[in-house]
C-alpha positions as CSV (number, residue, x, y, z in Angstrom):
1,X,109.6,76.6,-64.1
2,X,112.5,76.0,-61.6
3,X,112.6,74.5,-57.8
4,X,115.0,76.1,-55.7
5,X,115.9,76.6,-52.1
6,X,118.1,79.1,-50.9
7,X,118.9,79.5,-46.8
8,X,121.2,78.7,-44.0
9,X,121.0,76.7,-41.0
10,X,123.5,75.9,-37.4
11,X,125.1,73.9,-40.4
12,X,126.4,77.4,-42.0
13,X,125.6,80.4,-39.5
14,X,126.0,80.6,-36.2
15,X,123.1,81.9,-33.6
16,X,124.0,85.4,-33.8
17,X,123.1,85.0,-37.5
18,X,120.2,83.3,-37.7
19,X,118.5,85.2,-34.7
20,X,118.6,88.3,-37.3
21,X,116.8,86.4,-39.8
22,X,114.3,84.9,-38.2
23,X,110.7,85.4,-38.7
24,X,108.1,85.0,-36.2
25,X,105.1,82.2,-37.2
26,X,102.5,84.7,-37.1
27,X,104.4,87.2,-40.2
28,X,105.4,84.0,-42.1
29,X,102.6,84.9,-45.0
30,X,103.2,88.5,-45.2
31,X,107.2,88.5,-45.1
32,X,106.4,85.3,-47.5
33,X,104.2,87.6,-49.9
34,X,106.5,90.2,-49.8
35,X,109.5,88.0,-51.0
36,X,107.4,86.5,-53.7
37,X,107.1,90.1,-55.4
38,X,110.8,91.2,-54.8
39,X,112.1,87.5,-55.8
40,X,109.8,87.3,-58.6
41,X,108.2,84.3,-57.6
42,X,105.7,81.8,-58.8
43,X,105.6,80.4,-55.8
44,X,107.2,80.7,-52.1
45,X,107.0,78.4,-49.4
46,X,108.7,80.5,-45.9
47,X,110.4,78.3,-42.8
48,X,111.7,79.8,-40.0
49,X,113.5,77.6,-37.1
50,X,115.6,78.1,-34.4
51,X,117.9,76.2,-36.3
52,X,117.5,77.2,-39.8
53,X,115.8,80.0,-42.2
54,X,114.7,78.8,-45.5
55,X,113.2,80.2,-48.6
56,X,111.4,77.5,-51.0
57,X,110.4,79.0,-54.5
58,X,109.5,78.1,-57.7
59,X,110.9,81.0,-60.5
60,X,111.5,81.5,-64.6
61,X,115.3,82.6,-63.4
62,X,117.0,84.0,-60.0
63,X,119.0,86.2,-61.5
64,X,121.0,87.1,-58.3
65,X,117.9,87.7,-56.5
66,X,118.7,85.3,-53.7
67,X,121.1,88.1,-51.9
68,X,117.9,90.5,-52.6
69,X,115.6,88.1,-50.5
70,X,117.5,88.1,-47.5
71,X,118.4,91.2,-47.8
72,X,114.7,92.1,-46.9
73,X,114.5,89.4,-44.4
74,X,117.0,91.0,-42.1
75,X,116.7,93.9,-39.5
76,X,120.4,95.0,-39.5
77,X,122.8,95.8,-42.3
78,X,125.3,92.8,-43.1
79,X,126.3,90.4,-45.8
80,X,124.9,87.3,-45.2
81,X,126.3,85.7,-48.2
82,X,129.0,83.9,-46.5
83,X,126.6,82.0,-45.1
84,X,124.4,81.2,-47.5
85,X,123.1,77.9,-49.5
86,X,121.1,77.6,-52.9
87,X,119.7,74.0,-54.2
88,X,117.8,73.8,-56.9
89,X,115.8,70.8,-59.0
90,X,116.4,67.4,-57.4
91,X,119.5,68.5,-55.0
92,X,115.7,71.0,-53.6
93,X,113.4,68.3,-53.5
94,X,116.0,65.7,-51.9
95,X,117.5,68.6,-48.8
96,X,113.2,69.2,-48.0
97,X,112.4,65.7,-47.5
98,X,115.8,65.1,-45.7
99,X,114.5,68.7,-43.7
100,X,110.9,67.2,-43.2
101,X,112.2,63.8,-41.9
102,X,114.8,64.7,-39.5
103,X,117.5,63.8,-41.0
104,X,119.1,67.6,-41.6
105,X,118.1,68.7,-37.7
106,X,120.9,69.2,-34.8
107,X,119.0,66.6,-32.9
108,X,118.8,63.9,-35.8
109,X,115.5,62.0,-36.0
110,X,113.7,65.0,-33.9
111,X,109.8,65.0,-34.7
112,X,109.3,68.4,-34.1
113,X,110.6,69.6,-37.5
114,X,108.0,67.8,-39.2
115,X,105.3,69.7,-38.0
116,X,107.1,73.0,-38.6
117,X,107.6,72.1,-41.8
118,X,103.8,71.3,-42.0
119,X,102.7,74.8,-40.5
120,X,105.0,77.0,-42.9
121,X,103.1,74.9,-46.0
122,X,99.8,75.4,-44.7
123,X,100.3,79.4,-44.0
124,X,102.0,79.4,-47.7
125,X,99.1,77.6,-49.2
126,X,96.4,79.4,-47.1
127,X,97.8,83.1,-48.0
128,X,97.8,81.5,-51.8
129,X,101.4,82.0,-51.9
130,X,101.5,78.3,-53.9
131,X,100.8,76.3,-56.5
132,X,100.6,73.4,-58.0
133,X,104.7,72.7,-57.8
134,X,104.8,72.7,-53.9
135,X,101.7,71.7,-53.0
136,X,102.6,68.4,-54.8
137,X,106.1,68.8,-53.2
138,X,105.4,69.6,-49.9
139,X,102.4,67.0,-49.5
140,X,105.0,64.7,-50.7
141,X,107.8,65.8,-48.3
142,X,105.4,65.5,-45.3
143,X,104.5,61.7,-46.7
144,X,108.2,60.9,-47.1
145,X,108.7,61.9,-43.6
146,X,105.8,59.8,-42.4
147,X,107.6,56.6,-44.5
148,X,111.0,57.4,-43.0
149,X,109.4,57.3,-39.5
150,X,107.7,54.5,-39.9
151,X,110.1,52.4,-42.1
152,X,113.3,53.3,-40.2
153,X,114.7,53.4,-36.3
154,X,115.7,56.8,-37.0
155,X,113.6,58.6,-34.9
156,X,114.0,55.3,-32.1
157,X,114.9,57.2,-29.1
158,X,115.1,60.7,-30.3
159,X,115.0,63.6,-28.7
160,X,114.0,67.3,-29.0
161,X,115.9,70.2,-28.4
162,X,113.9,70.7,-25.1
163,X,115.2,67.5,-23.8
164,X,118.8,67.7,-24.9
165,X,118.7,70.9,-23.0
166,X,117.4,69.2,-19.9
167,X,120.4,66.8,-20.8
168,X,122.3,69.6,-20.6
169,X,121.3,71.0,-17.3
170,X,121.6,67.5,-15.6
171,X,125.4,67.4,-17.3
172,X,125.9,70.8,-15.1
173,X,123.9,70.1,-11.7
174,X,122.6,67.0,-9.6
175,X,118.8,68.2,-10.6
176,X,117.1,66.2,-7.9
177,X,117.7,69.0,-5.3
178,X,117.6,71.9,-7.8
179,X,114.7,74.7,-8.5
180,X,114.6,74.8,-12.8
181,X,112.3,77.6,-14.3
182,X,111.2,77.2,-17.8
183,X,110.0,80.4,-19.4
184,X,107.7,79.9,-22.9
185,X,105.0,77.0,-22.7
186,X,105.1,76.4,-26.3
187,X,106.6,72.9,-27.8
188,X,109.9,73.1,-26.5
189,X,108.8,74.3,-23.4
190,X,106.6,71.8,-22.5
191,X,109.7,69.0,-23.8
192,X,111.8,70.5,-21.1
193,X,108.9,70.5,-18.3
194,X,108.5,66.5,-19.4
195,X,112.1,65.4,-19.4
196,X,112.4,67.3,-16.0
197,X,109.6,65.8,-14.7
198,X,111.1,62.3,-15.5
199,X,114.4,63.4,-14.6
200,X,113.2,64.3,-11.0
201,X,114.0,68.2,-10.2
202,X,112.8,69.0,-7.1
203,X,110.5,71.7,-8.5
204,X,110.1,73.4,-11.3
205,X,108.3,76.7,-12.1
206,X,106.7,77.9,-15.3
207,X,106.6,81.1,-16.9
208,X,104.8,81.8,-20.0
209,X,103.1,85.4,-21.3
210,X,99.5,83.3,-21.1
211,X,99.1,82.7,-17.4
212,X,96.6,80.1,-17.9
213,X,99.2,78.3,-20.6
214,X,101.6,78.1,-17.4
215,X,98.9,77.3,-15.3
216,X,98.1,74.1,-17.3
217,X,101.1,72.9,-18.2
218,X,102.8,73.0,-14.5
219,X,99.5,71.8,-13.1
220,X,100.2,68.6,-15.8
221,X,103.5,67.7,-13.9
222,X,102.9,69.3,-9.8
223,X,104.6,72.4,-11.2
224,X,104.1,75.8,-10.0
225,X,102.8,78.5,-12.7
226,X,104.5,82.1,-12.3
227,X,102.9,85.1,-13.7
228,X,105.7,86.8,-16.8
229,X,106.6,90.2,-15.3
230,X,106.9,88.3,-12.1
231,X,109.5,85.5,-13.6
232,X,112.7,87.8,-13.1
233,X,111.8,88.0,-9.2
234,X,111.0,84.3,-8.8
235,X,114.4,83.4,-10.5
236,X,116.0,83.9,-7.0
237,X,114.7,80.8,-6.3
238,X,115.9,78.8,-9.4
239,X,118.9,77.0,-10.1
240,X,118.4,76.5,-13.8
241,X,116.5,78.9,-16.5
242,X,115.4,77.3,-19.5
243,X,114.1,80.3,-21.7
244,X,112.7,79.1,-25.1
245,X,109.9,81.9,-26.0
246,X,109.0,83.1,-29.2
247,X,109.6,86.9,-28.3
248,X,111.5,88.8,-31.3
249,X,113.6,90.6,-28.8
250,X,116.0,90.0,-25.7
251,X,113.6,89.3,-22.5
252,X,116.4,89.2,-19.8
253,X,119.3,91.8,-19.6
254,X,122.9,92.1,-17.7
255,X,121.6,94.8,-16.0
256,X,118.7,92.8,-14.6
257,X,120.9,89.8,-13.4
258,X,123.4,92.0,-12.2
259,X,120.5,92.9,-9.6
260,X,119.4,89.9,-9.3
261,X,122.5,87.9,-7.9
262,X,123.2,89.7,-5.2
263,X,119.4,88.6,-3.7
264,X,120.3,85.1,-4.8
265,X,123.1,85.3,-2.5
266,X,125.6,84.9,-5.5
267,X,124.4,81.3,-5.9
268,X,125.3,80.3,-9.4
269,X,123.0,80.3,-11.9
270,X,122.8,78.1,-15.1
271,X,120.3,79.9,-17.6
272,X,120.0,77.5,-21.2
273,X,118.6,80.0,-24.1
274,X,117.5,77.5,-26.5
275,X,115.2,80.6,-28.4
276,X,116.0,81.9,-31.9
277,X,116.3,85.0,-31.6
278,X,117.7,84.7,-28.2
279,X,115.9,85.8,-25.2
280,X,118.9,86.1,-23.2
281,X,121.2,88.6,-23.7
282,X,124.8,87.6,-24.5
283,X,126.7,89.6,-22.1
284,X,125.2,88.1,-18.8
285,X,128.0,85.5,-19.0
286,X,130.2,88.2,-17.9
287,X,128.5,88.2,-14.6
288,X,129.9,86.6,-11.8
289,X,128.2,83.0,-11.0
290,X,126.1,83.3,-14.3
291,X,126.6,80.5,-16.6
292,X,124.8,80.8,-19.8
293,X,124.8,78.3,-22.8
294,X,122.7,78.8,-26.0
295,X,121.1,76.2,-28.5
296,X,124.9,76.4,-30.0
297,X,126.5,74.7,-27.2
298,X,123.7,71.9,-27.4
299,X,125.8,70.4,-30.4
300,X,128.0,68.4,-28.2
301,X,125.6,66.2,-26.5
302,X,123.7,66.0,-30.1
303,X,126.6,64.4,-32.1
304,X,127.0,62.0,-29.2
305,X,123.1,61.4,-29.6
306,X,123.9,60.6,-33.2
307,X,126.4,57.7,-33.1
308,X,123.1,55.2,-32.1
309,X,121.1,56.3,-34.8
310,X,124.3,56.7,-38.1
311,X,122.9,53.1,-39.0
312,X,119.4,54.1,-39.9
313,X,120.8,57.0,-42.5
314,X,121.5,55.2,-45.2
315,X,118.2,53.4,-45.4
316,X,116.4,56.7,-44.8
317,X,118.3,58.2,-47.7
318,X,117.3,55.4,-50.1
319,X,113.4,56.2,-49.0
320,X,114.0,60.5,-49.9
321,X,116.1,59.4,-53.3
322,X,113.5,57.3,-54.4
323,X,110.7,59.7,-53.7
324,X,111.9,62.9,-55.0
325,X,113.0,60.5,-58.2
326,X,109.2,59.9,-58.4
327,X,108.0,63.3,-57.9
328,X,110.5,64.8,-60.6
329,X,109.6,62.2,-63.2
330,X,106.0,63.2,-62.8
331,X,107.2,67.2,-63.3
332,X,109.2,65.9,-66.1
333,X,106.4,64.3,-67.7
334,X,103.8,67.1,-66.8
335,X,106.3,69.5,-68.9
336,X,106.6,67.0,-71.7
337,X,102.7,67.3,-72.6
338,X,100.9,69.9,-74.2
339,X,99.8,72.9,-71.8
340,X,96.2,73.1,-71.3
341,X,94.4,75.1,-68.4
342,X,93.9,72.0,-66.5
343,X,97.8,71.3,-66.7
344,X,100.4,72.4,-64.2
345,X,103.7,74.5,-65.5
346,X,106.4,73.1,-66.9
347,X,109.0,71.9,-64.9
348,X,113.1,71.9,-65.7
349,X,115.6,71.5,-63.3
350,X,118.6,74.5,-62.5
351,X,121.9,73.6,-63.1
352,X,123.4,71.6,-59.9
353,X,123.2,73.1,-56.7
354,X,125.9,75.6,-56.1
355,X,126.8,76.9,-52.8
356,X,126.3,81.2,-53.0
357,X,129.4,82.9,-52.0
């Protein structure tokens, strides 16, 4: 059997490409079931990010099938070859725990990815989608990450997306006399509600499709909780949007800014879409007074963020070597024995990861 992952991240495709890909947390086990039949699969392991789409499998042979499985991942029509990358046997193993600790996110060290990683397993292993090749490997991964954590100053000052956004906003306005909404109370919206609570905005309101979600996570930091359909009429207020929902399609249009400003006054108005897919459509920046910046433009501030934490790499890259060296010598072994019931599948390696297209 064969260990392979095939995807693309802000590393190879930009927003507009992985917003078409992307699969919302609640279908990751039936789009994962459904790419296990058409890929032929032992075993399928789905993750889905705003900053990366990945398919982790365990097959006899690919035979070209990785085009096939993104092909059925995306809506539209388009070749996403281009952007494509395949890694199979140890080049796998090592880019998961690298994944898992950090170390391959925009924001390095972030510990959010962790427990994405954690959640796409545990819907894989739940639907029975796999077996005993990634359960060891994940399990594993999720350990590794723990070790670079805690054996490392990678993660010594980190930040999330959320908070380079807020970084982001403070680069673009004084926020101690500006209104900032925040619509989405999940992780990354609560991140942005912290940071601008230690950051000092003046007030911020909160948005989120549960009402009592808003309610408790603006009551947390003297926010004020605004009901969804009534955030685009509240926004005449803000300063600075910071949308970051999991909706699968565009939640804020030109045409509804365009009526918007003039009730603003024509103030300007920063809106930050760190959501993949986007919530905010594109063409708003076209607007007069409407600055908009997606999780794209956060790269900037990120590979400043990096500089301080460069040192740690190389020990953390020691820790993932040496762990998926372990795991793979146990496969190796495993395949060396004679097969009983008890037994996993035998394990060989692909030839060296190739890039697809």
């Amino acid at each position: 059997m064969n260990i392979f992952v095939a995807g693309l991240s802000y590393k190879t495709a930009p927003v507009e490409v992985r917003e078409k890909l992307a699969v919302h947390v609640s279908r990751l086990s039936c789009q994962g079931c459904r790419l296990k039949v058409v890929g032929e699969l032992s075993e399928i392991v789905l993750v889905s990010t705003c900053n990366r789409v990945e398919i982790y499998g365990v097959a006899s042979h690919l035979n070209g099938n990785v085009q096939r499985l993104f092909d059925d991942l995306s809506s539209a029509e388009f070749d996403v070859t281009p952007y494509l990358y395949l890694k199979s046997g140890a080049a796998a193993v090592e880019h998961l725990f690298s994944v898992a600790s950090g170390l391959d996110s925009m924001v390095l060290g972030e510990t959010e990815i962790t427990g994405q990683i954690k959640q796409a397993y545990q819907t894989a292993q739940e639907a029975r989608l796999t077996g005993p090749v990634l359960n060891r490997v994940f399990q594993t991964a999720l350990q590794t990450a723990k070790e670079v954590r805690s054996q490392t100053g990678i993660g010594r000052g980190a930040t999330s997306v959320g908070s380079v956004a807020v970084e982001l906003a403070e680069r673009i306005l004084d926020l101690s006399d500006k209104t900032v909404m925040i619509i989405g109370a999940g992780k990354m919206g609560e991140a942005c509600v912290r940071h601008l609570h230690k950051k000092g905005a003046r007030s911020v309101l909160v948005s989120n499709r549960s009402f009592d979600r808003a309610e408790a996570l603006a009551e947390e930091f003297g926010g004020q909780a605004i009901r969804f359909d009534e955030c685009l009429k509240a926004m005449v207020d803000a300063d600075i949007v910071v949308s970051s929902t999991g909706c699968p399609h565009t939640i804020l249009h030109r045409a509804d800014l365009a009526g918007l400003m003039p009730a603003r006054g024509n103030r300007p108005l920063v809106l930050i879409d760190i959501a993949v897919p986007r919530d905010i459509d594109p063409e708003v920046q076209h607007l007069h007074n409407v600055y908009l910046y997606d999780v794209d433009d956060l790269e900037v501030i990120v590979r400043e963020n990096v500089r301080h934490r460069e040192q740690e790499l190389a020990r953390c890259r020691d820790i993932i070597a040496n762990r998926a060296q372990e795991i793979l010598a146990r496969f190796a072994g495993r395949a060396s024995e004679p097969r009983t019931a008890a037994r996993a599948p035998g394990f060989a390696l692909f030839q060296p990861a190739a890039c697809v297209g």
